[in-house]
Rosetta silent file (secondary structure, phi, psi, omega in degrees, C-alpha in Angstrom):
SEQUENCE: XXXXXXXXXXXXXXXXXXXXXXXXXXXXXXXXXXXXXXXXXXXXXXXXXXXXXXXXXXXXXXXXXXXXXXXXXXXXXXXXXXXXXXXXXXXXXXXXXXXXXXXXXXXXX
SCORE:     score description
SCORE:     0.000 S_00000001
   1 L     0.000  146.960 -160.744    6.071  -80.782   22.541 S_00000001
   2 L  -100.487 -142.061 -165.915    2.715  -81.019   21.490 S_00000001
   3 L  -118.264  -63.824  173.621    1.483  -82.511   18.213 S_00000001
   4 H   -33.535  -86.077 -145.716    0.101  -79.036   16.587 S_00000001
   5 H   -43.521  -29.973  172.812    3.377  -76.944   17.309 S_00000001
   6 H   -89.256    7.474  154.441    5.503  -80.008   15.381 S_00000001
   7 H   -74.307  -23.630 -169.270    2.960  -79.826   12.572 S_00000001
   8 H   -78.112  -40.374 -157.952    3.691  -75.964   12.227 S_00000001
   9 H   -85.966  -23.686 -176.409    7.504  -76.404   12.497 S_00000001
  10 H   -88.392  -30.051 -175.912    7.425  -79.228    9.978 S_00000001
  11 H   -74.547  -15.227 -156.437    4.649  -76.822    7.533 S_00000001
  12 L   -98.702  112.063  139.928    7.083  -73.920    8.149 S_00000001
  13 L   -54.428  163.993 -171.548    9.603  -73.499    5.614 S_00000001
  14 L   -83.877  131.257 -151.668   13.317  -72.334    6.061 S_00000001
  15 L   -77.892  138.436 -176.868   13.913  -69.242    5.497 S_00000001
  16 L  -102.629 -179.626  164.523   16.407  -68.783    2.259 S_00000001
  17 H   -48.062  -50.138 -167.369   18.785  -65.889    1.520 S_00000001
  18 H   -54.627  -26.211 -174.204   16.649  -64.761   -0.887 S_00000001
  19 H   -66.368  -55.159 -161.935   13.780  -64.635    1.886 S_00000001
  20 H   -92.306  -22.585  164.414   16.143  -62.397    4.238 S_00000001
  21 H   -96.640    4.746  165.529   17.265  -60.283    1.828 S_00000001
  22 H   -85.568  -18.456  165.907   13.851  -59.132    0.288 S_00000001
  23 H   -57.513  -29.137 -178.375   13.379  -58.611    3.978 S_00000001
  24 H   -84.745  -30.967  154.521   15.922  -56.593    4.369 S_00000001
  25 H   -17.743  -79.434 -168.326   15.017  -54.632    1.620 S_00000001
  26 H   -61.293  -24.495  153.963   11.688  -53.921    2.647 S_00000001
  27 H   -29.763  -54.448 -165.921   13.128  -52.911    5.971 S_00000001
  28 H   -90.486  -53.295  171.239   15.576  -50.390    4.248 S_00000001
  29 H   -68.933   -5.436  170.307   12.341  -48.629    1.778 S_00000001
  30 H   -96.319  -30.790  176.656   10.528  -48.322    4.853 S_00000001
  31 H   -70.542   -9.539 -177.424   13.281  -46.400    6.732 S_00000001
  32 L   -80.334  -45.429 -171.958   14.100  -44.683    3.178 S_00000001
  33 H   -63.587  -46.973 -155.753   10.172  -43.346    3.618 S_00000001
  34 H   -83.663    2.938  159.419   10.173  -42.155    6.876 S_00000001
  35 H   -61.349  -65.658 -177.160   13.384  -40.478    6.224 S_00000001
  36 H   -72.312   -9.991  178.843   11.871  -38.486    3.392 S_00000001
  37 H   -66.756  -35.582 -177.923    9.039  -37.922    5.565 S_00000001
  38 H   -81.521  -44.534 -160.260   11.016  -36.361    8.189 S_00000001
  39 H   -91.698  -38.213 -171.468   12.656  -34.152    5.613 S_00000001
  40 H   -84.547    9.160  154.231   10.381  -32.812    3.739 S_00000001
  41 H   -66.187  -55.834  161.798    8.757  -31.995    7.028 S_00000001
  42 H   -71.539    3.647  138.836   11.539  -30.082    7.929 S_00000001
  43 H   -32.396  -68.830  167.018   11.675  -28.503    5.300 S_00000001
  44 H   -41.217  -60.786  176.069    8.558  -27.015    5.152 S_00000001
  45 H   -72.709  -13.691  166.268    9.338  -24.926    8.476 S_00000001
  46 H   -78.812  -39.397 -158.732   12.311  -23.872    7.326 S_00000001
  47 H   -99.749    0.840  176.367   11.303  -22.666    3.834 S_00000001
  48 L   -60.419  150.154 -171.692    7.747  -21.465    5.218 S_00000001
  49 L  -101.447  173.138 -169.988    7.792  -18.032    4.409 S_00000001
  50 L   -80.336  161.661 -162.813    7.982  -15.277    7.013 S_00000001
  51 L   -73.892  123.562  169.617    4.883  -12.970    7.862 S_00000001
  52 L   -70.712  143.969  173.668    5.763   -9.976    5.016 S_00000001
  53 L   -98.242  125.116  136.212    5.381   -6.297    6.769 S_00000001
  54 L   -49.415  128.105 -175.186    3.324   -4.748    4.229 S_00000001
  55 L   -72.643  153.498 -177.838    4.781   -1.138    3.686 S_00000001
  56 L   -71.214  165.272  179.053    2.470    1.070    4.783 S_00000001
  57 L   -95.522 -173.802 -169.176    0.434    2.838    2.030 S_00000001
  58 L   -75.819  154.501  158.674    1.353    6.456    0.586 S_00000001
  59 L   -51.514  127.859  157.075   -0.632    9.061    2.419 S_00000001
  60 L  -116.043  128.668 -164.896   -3.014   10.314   -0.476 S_00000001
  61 L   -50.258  157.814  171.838   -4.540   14.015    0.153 S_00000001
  62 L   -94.486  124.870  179.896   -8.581   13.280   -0.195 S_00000001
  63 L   -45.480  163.192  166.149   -9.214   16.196   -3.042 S_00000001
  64 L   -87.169  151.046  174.593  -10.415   19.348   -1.540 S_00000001
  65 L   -68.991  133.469 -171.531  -13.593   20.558   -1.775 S_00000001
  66 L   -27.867  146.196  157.513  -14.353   23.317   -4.976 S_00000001
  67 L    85.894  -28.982  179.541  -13.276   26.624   -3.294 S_00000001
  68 L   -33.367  148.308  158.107  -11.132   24.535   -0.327 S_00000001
  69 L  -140.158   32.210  146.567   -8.093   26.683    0.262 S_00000001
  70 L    95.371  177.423 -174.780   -6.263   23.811    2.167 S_00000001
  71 L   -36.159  157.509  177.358   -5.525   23.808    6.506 S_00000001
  72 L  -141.924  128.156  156.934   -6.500   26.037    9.218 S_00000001
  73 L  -104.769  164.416 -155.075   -4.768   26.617   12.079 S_00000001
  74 E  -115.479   69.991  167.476   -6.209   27.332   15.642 S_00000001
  75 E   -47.189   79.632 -176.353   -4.874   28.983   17.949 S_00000001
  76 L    92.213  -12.018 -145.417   -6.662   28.906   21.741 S_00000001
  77 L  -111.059  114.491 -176.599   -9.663   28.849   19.627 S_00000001
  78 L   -74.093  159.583 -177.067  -12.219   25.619   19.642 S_00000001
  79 H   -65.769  -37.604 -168.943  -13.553   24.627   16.340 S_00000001
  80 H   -67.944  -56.574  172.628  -17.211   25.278   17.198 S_00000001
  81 H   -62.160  -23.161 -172.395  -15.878   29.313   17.449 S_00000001
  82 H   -74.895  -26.667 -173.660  -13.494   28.993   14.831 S_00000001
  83 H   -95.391  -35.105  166.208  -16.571   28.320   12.243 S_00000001
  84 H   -59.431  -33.139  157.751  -18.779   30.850   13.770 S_00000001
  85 H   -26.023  -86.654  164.320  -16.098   33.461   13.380 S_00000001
  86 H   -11.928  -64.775 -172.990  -15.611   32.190    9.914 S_00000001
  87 H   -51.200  -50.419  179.024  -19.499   32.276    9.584 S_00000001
  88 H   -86.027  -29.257  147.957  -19.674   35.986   10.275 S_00000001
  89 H   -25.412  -67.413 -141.445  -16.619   37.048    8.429 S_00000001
  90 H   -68.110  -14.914 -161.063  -18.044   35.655    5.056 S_00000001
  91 H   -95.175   13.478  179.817  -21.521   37.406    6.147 S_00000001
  92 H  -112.795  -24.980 -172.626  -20.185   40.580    6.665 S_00000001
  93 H   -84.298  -19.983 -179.205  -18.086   40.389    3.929 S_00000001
  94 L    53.380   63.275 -162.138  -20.927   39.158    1.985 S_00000001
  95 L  -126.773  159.755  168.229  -18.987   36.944    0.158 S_00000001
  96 L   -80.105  136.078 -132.585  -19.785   32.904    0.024 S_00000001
  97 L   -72.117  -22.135 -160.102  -17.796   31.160    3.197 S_00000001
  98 L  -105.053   -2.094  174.334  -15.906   28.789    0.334 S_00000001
  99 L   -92.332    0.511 -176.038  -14.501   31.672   -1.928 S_00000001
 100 L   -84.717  152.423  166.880  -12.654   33.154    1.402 S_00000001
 101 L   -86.186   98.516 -172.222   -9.050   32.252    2.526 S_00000001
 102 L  -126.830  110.117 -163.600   -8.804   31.627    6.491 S_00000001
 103 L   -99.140  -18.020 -158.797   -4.772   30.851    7.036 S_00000001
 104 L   160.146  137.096  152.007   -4.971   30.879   11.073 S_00000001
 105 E  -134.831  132.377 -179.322   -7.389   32.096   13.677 S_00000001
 106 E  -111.115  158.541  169.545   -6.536   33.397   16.736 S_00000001
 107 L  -101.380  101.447 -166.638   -7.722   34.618   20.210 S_00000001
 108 L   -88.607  146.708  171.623   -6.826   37.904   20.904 S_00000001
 109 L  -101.127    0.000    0.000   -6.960   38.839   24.599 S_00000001
């Protein structure tokens, strides 16, 4: 044994009870932390909340235009024909195209 290590062992006090049980202590609040650490991790993921499905929204009609009388239906007919049709009705009729009713158009053969 060397000269240093029996000055440290002679400089070193003995450990008392009191010494080992603030030890133990501090021992016990650190495992007390990492406890609560743990929990309120798990926690979290449990009580995170779930992705909500937003309900969809209500349909709402977009007002009609003054004079609108609401849907048309097509029969056979392409849209591009359906408004010239339209177009020559109201001119024959000589009436303006938005005080007229058109309920359906069809293609007679």
């Amino acid at each position: 044994m060397s000269i240093l290590s029996a000055v440290a062992e002679a400089a070193r006090p003995e450990p008392t009870q009191l010494d080992n049980i603030l030890t133990l202590c501090l021992v016990g609040l650190l495992v007390l932390v990492v406890l609560i650490a743990v929990i309120r991790r798990a926690t979290k993921k449990d009580a995170a909340p779930a992705p909500v499905e937003e309900a969809p929204a209500p349909v709402v009609e977009a007002p009609k235009a003054p004079g609108s009388a609401g849907h048309l239906k097509l029969h056979n007919v392409e849209p591009k024909t359906a408004a010239m049709v339209m177009a020559i009705v109201a001119d024959k009729l000589q009436k303006p195209i938005n005080e007229l009713r058109f309920v359906s158009i069809k293609e007679v053969e």
